[in-house]
N, C-alpha and C positions, 0 to 999 in steps of 0.2 A: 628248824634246819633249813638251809639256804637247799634247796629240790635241785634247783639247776648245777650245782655241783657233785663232783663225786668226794667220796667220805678217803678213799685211799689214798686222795691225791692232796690230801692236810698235812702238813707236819706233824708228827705224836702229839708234841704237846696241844697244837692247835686243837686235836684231837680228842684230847683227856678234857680239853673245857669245853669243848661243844656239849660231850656226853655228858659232864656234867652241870650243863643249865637249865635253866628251867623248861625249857622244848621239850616234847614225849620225845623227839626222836633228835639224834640218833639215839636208844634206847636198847634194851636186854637184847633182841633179835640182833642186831649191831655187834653187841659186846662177844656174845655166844659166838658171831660169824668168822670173828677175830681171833679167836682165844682158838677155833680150829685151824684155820690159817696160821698160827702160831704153832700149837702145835704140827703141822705138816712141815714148817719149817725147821723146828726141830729136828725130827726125826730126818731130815734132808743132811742136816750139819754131823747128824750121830755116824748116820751110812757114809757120808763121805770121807768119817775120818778114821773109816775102819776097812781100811788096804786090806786087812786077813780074812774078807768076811766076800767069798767070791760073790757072790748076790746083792754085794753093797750099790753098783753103781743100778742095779734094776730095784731096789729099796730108793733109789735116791730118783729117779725118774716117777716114781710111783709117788710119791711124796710131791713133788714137786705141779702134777697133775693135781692132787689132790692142794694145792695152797692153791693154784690157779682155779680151782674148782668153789673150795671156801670164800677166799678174802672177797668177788665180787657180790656176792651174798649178802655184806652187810649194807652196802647202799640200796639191793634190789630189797630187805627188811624192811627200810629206812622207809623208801617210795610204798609199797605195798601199807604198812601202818598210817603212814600220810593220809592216803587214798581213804583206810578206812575210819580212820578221824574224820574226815572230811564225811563221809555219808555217814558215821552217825550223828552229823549235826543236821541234819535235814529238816528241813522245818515241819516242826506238827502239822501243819497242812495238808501235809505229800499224804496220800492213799497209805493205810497202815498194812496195805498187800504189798505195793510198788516200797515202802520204805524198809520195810521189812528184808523182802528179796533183795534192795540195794544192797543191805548192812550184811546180810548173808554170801552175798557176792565176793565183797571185801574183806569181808574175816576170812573168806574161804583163801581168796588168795595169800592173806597172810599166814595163813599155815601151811599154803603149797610152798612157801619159800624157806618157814620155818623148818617142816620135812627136810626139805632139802641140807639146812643145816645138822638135822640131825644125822641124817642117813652121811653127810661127808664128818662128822664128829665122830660115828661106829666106825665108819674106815680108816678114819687118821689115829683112831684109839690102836683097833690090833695094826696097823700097820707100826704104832712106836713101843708095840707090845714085842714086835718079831726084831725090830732093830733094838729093844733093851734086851732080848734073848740072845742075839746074832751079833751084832754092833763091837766096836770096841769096848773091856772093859771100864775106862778111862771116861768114857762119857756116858756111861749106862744111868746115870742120874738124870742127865738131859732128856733121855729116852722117856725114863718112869716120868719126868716131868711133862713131858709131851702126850703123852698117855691119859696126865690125869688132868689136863687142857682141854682134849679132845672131848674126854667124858663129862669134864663143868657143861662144855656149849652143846656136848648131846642133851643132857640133863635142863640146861635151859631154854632151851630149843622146845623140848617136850612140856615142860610148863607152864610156858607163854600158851603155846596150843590150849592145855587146859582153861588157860585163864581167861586169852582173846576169844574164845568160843564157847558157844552156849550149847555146847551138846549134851546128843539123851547120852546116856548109859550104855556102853560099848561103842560109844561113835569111832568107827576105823581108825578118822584121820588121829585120833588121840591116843587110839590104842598102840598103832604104828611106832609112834613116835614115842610110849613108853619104851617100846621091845626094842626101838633104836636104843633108847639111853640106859633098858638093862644090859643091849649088848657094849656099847661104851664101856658101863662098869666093870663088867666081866674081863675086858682087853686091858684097861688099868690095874685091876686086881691082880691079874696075868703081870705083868708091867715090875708091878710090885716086888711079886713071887724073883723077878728077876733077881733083886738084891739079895734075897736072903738065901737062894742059892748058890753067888758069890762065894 
C-alpha cells in the first residue's frame, strides 16, 4: 500500500483492488474498520427515516459520531501493521532483547488500534440493535443488517489480536477484545429478535 495516502479518499472500486492484491495491507483490520463505519452509517439512514421515533435525530447524531469515529481506523490499521512488518523484518543481527521489544512494541500498537475497532463495532452493534427496535418499520432490515456489520468487524477486530500477538494465556488485550465481540453478538442477536417480533 502506497503509506503516504489515505485509504478513505480511493474510490470503492479503487478500493476493492487494493485490498485485494498481493500487499498485507490494506488487510482484515482495514476491512473490519469499514464494515463498522458502514454499519454506523446504516443505522444513521434507519433513524433518519423514522420521523415517529422522537429519539431518531439523537440516534442519528450518535451514529454519525461513531462512522467519524470508525472509518479513520482503517488507514491508522493499515499504518500500524506496516510499521509492524517492517520491524519484524529486522535483521538477525539486531540484539534478540532490542528485536524482540521492537516486534512487541508494534504488535502492541496494532492491537491498540484494533481495540479500538472493536470497542466502536460493540457500540455501532447496540446502537443499530435500538434503531431495529425503535426505527421505522420499513427499514428495520437495514438496521438488523447494520447490526450484524458491526459485530463481523468486532469479531474480526478480536481475531486479528489473537492472531497478530503472541500472548500467554489470559493476555487482557485479547481478552478485551473477545468480551467486545461477545458484546457485538449479543446487540446482533437483539437486532435479529427485532424481526421476529414484527
Amino acid at each position: 500500500m502506497n503509506s503516504t495516502g489515505d485509504l478513505l479518499d480511493l474510490p470503492l472500486r479503487e478500493f476493492l483492488d487494493v485490498v485485494a492484491a498481493e500487499e498485507p495491507t490494506p488487510g482484515g483490520g482495514s476491512a473490519a474498520a469499514l464494515a463498522v463505519a458502514v454499519s454506523a452509517g446504516l443505522s444513521a439512514m434507519v433513524a433518519r427515516a423514522s420521523p415517529d421515533w422522537p429519539e431518531a435525530g439523537s440516534a442519528v447524531a450518535q451514529a454519525e459520531r461513531l462512522r467519524k469515529r470508525a472509518a479513520p481506523l482503517a488507514q491508522r490499521d493499515a499504518e500500524a501493521y506496516e510499521e509492524a512488518l517492517v520491524t519484524l523484518r529486522l535483521p538477525e543481527r539486531v540484539e534478540p532483547e532490542v528485536r524482540d521489544a521492537a516486534v512487541g512494541a508494534a504488535l502492541g500498537r496494532t492491537a491498540e488500534v484494533l481495540l479500538a475497532i472493536g470497542e466502536a463495532g460493540a457500540d455501532a452493534a447496540w446502537l443499530a440493535a435500538l434503531v431495529a427496535d425503535r426505527g421505522t418499520p420499513e427499514r428495520r432490515g437495514d438496521a438488523v443488517a447494520a447490526a450484524q456489520l458491526a459485530d463481523a468487524g468486532a469479531r474480526a477486530a478480536a481475531a486479528l489480536i489473537a492472531v497478530n500477538l503472541t500472548v500467554r494465556p489470559g493476555d487482557e488485550r485479547s481478552v478485551h477484545a473477545q468480551e467486545l465481540a461477545a458484546t457485538a453478538g449479543d446487540a446482533a442477536r437483539e437486532a435479529l429478535r427485532s424481526i421476529d417480533a414484527a
